[in-house]
N, CA and C atoms as an extended XYZ file, in Angstrom:
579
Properties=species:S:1:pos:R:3:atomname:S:1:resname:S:1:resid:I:1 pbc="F F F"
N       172.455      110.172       76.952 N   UNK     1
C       173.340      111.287       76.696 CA  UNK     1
C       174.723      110.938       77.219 C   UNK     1
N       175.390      111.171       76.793 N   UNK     2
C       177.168      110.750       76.658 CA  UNK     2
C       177.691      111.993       77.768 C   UNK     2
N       178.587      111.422       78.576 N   UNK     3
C       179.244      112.438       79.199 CA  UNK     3
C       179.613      113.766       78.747 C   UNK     3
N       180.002      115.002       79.327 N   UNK     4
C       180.566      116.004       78.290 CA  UNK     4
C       182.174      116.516       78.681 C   UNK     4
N       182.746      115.324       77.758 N   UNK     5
C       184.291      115.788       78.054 CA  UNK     5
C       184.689      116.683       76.945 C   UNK     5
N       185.632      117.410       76.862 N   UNK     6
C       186.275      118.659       76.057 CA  UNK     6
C       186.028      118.128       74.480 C   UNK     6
N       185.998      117.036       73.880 N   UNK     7
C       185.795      116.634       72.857 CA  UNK     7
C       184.193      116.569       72.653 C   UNK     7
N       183.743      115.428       73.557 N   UNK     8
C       182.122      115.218       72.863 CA  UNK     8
C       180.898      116.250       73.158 C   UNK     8
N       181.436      117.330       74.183 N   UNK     9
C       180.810      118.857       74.258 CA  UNK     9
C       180.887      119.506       72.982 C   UNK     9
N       181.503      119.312       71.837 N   UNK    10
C       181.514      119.734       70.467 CA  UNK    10
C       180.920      118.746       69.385 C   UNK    10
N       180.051      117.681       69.708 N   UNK    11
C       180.098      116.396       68.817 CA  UNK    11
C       178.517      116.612       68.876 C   UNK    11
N       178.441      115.683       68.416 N   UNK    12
C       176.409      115.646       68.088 CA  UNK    12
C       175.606      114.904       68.917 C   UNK    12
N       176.100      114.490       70.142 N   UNK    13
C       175.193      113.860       71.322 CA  UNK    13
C       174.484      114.462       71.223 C   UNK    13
N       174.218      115.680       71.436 N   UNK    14
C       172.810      115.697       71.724 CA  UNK    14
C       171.544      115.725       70.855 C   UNK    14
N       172.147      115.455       69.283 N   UNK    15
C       171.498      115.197       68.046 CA  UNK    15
C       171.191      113.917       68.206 C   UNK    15
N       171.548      112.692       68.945 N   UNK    16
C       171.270      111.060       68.649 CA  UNK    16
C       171.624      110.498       67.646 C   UNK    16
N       172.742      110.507       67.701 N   UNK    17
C       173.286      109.870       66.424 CA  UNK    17
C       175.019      109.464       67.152 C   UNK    17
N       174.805      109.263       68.313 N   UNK    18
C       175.976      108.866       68.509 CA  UNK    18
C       176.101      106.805       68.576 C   UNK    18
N       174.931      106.503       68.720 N   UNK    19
C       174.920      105.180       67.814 CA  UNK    19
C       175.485      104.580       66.478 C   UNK    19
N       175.480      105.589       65.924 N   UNK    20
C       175.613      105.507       64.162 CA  UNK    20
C       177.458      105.853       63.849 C   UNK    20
N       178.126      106.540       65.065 N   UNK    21
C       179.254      107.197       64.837 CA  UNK    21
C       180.607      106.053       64.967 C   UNK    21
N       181.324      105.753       64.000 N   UNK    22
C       182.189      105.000       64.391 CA  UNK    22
C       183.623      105.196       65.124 C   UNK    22
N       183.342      107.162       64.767 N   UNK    23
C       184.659      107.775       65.305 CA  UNK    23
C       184.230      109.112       65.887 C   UNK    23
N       184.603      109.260       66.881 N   UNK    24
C       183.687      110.517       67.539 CA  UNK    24
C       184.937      111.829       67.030 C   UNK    24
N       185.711      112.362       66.723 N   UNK    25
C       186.391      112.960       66.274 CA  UNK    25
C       186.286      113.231       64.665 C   UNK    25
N       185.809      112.405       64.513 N   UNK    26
C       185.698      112.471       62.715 CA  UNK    26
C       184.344      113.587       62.505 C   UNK    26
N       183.538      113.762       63.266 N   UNK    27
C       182.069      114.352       63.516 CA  UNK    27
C       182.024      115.928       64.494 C   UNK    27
N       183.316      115.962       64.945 N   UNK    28
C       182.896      117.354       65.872 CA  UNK    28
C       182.691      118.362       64.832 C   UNK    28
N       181.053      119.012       65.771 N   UNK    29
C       180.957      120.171       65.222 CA  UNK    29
C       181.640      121.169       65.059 C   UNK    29
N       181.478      122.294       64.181 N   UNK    30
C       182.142      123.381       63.801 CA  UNK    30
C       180.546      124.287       64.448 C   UNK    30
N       180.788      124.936       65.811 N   UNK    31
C       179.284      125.464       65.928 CA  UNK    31
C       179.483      126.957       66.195 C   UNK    31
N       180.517      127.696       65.692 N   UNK    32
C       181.035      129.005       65.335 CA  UNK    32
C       180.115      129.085       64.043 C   UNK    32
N       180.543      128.151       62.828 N   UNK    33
C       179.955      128.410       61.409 CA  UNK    33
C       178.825      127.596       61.500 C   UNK    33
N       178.295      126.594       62.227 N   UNK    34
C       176.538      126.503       61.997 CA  UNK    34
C       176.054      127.311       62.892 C   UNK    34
N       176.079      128.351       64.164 N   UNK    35
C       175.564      129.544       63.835 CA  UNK    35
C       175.608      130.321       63.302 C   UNK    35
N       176.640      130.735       62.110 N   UNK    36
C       176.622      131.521       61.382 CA  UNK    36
C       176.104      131.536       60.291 C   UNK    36
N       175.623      130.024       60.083 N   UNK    37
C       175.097      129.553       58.928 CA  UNK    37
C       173.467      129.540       58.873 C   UNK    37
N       173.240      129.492       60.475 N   UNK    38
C       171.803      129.296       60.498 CA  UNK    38
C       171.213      130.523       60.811 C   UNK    38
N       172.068      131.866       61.498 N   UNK    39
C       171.653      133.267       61.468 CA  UNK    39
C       171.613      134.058       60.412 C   UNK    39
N       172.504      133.571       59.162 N   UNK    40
C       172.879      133.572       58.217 CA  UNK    40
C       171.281      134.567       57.501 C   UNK    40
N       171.152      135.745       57.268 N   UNK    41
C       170.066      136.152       56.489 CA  UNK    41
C       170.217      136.821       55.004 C   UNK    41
N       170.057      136.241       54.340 N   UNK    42
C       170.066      136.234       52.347 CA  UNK    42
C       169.013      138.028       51.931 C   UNK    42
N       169.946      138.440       51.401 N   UNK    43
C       169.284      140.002       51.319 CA  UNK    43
C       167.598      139.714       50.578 C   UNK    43
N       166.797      140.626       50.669 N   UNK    44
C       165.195      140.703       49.979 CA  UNK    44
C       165.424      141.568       48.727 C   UNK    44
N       164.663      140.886       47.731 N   UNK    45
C       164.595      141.488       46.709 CA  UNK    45
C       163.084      140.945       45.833 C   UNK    45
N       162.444      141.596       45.111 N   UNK    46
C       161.939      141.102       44.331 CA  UNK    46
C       161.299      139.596       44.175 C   UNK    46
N       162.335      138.908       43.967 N   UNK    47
C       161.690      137.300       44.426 CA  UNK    47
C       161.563      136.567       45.505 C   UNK    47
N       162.725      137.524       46.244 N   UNK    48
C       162.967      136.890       47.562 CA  UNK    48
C       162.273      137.531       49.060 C   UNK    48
N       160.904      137.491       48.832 N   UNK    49
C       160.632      139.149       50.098 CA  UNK    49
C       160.711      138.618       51.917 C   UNK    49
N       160.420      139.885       51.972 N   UNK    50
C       160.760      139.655       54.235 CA  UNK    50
C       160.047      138.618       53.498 C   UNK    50
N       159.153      138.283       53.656 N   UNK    51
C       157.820      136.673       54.075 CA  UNK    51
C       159.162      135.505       53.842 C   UNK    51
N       159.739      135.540       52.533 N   UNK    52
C       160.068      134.149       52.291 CA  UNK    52
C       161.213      134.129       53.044 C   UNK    52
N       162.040      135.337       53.694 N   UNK    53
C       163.507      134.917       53.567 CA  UNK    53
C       162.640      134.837       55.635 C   UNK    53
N       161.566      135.031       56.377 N   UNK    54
C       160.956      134.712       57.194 CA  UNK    54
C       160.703      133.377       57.428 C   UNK    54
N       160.031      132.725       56.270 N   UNK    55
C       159.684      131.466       56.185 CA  UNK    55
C       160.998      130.467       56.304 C   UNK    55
N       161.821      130.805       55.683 N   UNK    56
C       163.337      130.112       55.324 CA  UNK    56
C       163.910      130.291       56.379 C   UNK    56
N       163.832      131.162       57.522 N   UNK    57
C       165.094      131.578       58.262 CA  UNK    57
C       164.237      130.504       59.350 C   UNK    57
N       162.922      130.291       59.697 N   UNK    58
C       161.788      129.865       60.349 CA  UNK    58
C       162.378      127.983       59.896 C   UNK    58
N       162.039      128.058       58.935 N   UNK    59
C       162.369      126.511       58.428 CA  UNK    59
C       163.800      125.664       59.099 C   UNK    59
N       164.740      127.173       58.718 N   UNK    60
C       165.865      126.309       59.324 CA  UNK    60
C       166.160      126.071       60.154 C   UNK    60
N       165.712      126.542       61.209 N   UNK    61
C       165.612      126.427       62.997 CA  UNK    61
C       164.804      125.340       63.381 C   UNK    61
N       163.529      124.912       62.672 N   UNK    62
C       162.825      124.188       63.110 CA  UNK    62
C       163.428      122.711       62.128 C   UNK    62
N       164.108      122.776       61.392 N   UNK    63
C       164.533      121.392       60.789 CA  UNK    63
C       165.888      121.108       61.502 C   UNK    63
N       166.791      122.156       62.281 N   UNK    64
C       168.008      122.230       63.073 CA  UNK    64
C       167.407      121.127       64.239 C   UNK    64
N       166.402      122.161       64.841 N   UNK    65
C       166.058      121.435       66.506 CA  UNK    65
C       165.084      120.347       66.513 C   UNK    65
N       164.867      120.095       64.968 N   UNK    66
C       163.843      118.898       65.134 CA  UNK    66
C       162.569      119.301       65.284 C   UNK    66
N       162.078      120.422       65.010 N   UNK    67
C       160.542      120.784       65.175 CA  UNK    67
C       159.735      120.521       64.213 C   UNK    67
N       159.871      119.752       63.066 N   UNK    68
C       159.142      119.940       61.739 CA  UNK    68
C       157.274      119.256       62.234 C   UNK    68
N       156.841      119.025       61.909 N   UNK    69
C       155.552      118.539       61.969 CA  UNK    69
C       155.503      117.216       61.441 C   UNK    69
N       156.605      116.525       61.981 N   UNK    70
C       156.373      115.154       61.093 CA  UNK    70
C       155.050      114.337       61.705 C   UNK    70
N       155.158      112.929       61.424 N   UNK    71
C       153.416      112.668       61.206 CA  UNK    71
C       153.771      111.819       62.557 C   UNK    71
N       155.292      111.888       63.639 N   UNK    72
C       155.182      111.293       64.896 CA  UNK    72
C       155.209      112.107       65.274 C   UNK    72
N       155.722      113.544       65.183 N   UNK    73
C       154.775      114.605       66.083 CA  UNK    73
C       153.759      115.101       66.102 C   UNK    73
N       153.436      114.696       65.447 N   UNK    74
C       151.853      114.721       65.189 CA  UNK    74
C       151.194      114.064       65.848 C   UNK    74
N       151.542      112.647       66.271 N   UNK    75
C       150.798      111.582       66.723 CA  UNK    75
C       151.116      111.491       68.790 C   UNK    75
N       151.531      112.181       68.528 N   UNK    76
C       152.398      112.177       69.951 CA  UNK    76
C       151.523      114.060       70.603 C   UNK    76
N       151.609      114.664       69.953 N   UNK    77
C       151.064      116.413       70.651 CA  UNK    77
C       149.274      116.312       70.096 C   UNK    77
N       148.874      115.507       69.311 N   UNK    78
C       147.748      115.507       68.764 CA  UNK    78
C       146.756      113.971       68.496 C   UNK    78
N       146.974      112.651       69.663 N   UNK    79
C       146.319      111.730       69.659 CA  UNK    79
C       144.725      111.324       69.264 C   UNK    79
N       143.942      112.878       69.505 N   UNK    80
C       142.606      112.782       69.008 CA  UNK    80
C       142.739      112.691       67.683 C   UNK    80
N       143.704      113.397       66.610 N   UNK    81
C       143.660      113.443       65.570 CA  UNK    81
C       144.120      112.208       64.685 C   UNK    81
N       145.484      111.689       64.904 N   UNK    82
C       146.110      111.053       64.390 CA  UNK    82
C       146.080      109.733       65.243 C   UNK    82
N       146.299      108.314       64.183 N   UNK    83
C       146.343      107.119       65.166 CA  UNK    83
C       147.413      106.565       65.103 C   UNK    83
N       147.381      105.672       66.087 N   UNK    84
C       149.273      105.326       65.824 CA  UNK    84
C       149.541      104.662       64.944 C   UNK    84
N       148.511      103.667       64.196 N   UNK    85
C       149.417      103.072       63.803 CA  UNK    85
C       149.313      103.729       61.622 C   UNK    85
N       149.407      104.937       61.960 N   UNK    86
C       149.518      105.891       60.567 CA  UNK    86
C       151.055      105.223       60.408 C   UNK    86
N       151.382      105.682       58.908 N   UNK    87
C       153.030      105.628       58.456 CA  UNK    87
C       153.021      106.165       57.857 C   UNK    87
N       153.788      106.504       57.179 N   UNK    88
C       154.331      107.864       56.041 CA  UNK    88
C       153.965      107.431       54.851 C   UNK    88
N       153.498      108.763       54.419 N   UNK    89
C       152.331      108.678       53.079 CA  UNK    89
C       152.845      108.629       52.173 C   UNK    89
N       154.647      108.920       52.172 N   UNK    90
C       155.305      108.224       51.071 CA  UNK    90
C       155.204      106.631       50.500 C   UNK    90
N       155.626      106.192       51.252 N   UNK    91
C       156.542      104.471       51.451 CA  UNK    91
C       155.336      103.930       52.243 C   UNK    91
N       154.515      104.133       52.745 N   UNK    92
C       153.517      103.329       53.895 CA  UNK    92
C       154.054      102.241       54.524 C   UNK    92
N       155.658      102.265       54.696 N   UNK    93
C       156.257      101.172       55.236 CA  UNK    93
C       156.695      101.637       56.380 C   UNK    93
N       157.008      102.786       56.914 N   UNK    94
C       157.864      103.214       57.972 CA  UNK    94
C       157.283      104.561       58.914 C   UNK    94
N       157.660      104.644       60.067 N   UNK    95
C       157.003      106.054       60.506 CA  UNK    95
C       157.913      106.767       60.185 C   UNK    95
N       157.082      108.276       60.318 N   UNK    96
C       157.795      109.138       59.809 CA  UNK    96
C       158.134      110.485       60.652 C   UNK    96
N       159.288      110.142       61.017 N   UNK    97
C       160.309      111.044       62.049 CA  UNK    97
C       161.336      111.771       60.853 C   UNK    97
N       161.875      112.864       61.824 N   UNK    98
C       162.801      113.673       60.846 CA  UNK    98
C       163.668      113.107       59.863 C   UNK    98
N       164.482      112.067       60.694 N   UNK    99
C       165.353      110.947       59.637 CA  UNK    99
C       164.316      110.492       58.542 C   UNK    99
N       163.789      110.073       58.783 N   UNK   100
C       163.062      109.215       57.869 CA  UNK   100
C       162.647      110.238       56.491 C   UNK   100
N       162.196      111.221       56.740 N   UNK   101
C       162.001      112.508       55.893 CA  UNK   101
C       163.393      112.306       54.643 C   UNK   101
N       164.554      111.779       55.050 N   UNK   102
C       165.463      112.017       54.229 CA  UNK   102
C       165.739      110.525       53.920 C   UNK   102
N       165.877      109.722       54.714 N   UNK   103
C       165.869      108.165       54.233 CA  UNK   103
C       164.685      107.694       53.467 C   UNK   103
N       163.603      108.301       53.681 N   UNK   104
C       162.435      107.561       52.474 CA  UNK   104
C       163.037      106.879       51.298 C   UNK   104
N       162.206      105.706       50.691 N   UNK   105
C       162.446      105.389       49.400 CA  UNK   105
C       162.136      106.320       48.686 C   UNK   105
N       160.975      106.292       48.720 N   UNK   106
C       159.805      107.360       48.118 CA  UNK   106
C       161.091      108.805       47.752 C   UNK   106
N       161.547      109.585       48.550 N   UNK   107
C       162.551      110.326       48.495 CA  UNK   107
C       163.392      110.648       48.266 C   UNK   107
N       163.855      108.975       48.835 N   UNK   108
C       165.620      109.673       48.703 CA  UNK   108
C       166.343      109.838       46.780 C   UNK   108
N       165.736      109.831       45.772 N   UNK   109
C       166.089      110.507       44.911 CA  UNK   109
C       166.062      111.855       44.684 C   UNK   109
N       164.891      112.531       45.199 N   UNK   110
C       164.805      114.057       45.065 CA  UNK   110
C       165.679      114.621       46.540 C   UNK   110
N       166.337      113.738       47.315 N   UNK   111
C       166.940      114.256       48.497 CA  UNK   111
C       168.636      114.275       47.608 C   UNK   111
N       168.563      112.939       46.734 N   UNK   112
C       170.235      112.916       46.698 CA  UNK   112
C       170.676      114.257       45.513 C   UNK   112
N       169.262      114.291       44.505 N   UNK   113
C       169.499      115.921       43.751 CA  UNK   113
C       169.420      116.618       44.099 C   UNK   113
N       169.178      117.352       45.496 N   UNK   114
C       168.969      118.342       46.271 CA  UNK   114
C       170.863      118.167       46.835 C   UNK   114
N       171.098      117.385       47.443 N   UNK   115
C       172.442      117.077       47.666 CA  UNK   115
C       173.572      117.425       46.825 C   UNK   115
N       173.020      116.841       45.478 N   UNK   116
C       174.250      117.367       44.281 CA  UNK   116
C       174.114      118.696       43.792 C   UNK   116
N       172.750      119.504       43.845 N   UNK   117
C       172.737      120.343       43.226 CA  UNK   117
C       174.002      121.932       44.253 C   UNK   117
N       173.937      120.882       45.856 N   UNK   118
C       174.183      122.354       46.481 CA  UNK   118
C       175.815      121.669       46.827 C   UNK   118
N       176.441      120.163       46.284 N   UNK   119
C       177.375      120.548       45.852 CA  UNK   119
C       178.204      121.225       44.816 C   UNK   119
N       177.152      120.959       43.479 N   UNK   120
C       177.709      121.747       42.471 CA  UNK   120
C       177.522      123.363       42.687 C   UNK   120
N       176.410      123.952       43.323 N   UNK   121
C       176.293      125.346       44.040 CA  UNK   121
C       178.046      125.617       44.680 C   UNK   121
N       178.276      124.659       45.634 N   UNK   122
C       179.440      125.053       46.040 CA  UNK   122
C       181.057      125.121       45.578 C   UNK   122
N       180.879      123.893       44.604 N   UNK   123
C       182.326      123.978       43.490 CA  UNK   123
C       182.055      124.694       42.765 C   UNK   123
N       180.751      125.601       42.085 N   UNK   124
C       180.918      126.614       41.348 CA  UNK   124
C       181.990      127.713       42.171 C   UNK   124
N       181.280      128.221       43.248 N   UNK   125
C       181.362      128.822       44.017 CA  UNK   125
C       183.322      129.103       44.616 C   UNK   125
N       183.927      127.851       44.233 N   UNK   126
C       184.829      127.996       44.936 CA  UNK   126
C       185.832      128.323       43.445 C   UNK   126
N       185.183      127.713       41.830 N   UNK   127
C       186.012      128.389       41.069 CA  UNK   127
C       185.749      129.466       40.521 C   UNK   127
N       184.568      130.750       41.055 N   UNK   128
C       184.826      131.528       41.261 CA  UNK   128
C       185.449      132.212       42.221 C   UNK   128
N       186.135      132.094       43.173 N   UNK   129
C       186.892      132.753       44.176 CA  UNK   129
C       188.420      132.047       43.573 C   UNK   129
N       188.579      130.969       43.191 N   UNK   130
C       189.706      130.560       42.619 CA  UNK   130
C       190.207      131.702       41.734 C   UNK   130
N       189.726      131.701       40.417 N   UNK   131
C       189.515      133.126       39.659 CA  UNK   131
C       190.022      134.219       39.924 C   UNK   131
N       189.055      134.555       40.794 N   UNK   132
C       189.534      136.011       41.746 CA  UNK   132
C       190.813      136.561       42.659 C   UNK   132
N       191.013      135.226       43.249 N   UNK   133
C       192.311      135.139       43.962 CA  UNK   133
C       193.579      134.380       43.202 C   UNK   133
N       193.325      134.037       42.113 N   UNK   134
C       194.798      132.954       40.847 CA  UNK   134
C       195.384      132.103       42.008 C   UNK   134
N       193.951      131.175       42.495 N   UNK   135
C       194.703      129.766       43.110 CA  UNK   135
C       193.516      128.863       42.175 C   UNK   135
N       194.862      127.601       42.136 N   UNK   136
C       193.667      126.473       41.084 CA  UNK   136
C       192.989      125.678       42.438 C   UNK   136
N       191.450      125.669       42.327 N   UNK   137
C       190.560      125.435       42.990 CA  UNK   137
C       190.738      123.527       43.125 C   UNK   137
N       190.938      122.760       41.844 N   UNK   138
C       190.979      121.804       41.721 CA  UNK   138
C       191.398      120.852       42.981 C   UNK   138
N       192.425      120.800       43.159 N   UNK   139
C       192.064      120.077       44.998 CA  UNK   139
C       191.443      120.039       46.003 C   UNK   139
N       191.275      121.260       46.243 N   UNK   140
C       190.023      121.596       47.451 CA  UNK   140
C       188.445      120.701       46.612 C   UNK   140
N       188.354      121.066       45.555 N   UNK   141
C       186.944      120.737       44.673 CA  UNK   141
C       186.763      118.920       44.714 C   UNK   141
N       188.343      118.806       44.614 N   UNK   142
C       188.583      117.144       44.931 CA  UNK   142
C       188.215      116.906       46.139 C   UNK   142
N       188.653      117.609       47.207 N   UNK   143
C       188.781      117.064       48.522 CA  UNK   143
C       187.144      117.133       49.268 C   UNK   143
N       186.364      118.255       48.501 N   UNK   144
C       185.313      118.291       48.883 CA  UNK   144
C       184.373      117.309       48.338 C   UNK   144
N       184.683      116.777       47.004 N   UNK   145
C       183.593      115.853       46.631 CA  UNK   145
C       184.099      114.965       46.434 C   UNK   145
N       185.549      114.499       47.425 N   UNK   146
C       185.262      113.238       48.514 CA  UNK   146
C       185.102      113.170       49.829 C   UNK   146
N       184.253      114.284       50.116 N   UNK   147
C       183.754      113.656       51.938 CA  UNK   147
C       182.743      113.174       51.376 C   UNK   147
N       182.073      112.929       52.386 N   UNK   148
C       181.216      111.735       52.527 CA  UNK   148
C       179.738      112.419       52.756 C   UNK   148
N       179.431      113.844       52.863 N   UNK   149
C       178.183      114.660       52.461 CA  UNK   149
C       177.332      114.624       51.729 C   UNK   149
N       177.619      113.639       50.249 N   UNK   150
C       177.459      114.188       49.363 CA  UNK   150
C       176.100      112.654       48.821 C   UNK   150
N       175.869      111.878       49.990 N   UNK   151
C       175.213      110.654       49.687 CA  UNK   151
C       174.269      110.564       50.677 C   UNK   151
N       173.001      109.840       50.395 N   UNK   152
C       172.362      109.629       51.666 CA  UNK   152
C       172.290      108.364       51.809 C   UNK   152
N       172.581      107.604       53.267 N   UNK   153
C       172.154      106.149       53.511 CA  UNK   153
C       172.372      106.271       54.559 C   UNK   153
N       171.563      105.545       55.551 N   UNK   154
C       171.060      105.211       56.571 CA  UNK   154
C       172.520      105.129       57.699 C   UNK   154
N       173.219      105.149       57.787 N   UNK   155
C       174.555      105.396       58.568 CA  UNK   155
C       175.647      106.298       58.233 C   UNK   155
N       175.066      107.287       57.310 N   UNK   156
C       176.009      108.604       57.012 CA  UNK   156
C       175.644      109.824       57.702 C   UNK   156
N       175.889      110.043       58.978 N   UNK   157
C       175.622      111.029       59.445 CA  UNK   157
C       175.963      112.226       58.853 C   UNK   157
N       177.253      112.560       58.270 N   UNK   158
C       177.347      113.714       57.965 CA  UNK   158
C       176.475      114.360       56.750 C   UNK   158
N       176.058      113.797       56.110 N   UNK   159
C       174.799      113.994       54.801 CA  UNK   159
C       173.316      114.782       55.509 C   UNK   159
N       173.274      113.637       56.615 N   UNK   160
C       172.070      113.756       57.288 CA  UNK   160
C       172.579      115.337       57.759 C   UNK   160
N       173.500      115.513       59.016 N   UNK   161
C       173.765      116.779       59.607 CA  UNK   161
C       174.259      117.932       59.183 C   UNK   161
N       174.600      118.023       57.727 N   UNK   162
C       174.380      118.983       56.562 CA  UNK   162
C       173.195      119.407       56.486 C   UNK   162
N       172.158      118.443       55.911 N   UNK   163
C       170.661      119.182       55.295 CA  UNK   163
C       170.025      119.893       56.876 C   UNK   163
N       170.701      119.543       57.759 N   UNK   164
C       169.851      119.417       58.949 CA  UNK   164
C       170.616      120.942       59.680 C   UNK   164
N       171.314      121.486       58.800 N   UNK   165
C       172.113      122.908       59.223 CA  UNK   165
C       173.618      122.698       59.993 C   UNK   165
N       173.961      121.760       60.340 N   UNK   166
C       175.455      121.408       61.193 CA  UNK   166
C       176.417      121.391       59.971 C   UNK   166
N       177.690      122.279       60.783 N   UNK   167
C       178.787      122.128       59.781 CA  UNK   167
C       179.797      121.190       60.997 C   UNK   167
N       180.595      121.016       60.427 N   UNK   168
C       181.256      119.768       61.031 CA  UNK   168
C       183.105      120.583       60.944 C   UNK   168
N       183.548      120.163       61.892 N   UNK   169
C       185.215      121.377       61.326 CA  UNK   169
C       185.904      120.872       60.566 C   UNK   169
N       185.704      119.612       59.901 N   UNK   170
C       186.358      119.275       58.723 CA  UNK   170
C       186.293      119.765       57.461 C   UNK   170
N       184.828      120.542       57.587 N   UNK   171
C       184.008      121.107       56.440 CA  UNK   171
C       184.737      122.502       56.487 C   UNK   171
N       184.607      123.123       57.646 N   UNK   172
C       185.114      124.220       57.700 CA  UNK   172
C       186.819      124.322       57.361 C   UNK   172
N       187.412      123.631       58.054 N   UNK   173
C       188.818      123.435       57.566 CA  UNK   173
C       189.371      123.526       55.985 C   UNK   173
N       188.278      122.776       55.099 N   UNK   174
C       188.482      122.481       53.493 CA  UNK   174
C       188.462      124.064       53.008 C   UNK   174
N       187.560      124.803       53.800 N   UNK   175
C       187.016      125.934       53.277 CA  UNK   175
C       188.345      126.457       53.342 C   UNK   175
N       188.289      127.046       55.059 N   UNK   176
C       189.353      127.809       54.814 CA  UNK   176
C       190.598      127.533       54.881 C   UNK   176
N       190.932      126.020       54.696 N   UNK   177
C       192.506      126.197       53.472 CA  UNK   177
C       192.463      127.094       52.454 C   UNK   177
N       190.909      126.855       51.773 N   UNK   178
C       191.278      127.378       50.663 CA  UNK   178
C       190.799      128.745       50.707 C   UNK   178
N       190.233      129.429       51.264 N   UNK   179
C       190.429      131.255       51.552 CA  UNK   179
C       191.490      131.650       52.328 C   UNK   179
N       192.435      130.902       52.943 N   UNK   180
C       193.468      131.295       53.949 CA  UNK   180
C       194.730      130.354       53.682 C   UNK   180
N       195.205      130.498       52.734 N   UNK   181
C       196.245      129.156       52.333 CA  UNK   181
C       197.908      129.260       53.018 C   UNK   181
N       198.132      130.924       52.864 N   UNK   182
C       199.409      130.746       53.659 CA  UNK   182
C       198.900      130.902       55.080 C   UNK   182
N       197.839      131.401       55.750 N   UNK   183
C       197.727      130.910       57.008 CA  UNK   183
C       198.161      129.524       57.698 C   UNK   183
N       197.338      128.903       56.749 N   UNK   184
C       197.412      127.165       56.720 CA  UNK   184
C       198.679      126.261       56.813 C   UNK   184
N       199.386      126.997       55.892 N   UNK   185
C       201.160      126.809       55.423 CA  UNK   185
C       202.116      127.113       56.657 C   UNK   185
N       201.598      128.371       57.405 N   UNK   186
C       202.246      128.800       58.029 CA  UNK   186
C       202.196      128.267       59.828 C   UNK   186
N       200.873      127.741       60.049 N   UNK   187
C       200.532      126.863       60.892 CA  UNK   187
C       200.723      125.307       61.068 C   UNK   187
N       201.294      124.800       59.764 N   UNK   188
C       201.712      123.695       59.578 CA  UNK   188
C       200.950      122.479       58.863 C   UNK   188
N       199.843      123.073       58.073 N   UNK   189
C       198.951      121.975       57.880 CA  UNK   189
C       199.406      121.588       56.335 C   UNK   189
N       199.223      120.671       55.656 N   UNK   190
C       200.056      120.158       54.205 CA  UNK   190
C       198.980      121.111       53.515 C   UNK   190
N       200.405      122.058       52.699 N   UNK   191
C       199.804      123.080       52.237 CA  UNK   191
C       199.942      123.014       49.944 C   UNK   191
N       198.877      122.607       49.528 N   UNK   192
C       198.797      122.663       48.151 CA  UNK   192
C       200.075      123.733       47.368 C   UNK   192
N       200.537      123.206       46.365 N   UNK   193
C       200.846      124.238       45.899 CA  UNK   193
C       200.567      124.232       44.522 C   UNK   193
């Protein structure tokens, strides 16, 4: 664990991934909006009832803190059951820890359409509010689908700490330029026009 100076008290030490980081500033969390994201509760209706939006709100806490049931926690809280030298029933090449869940071969195609689908979820999303408010969305839509979220490989943390519920304040920043633009202008940041 990394010291906690005013910067890396906001960064993902304590996620483990500060191996992988080439710039510790490029990565501080935004942890105002991933709790808001992960308290975050989606109204019940019809398709969506208490159980599932239970199950979902349940899911995302336990894929946040690392609780999932992968097949090394498994092997580690449950030794009578499981032997060590099991591997993941995808790939039978690798164990299978939370990362690995998203790095699989076996996977990582239905991980990287899961990826695109909830970027295109979100550039919909932003040219409807474009719309609504008569700003052209088109830069922000640029600027968002070039971070670096939007891929999975084995040294992209921020991909990984997306699916995994972390927003990062760069993420947040893109946003609200674009819901708060003369704020932005007026604070000094290079403001679109």
């Amino acid at each position: 664990m990394l010291s906690a100076s005013p910067i890396l008290s906001n960064t993902v030490d304590a996620f483990h991934f500060t191996s992988l980081l080439s710039s510790y500033i490029d990565y501080i969390v935004d942890w105002n909006l991933t709790w808001f994201a992960l308290k975050f509760e989606p109204t019940h209706d019809a398709f969506f009832t208490f159980e599932h939006a239970l199950w979902h709100h349940t899911f995302k806490f336990k894929l946040f803190l690392d609780e999932l049931p992968t097949l090394e926690k498994l092997k580690r809280t449950r030794p009578d059951l499981y032997m060590n030298e099991l591997t993941c029933c995808s790939c039978i090449d690798c164990m299978e820890d939370l990362m690995h869940l998203f790095m699989c071969k076996r996977r990582h195609l239905s991980m990287q359409q899961t990826l695109q689908s909830y970027q295109n979820h979100l550039i919909s999303k932003l040219q409807e509010a474009g719309k609504l408010a008569d700003i052209d969305p088109t830069p922000f839509i640029t600027k968002l689908s070039s971070l670096s979220y939007w891929s999975f490989f084995s040294t992209n943390w921020s991909s990984y700490a997306l699916v995994r519920g972390l927003s990062t304040q760069a993420f947040h920043q893109l946003i609200s330029r674009f819901i708060y633009p003369k704020k932005f202008c007026d604070e000094g940041y290079r403001c679109h026009s």
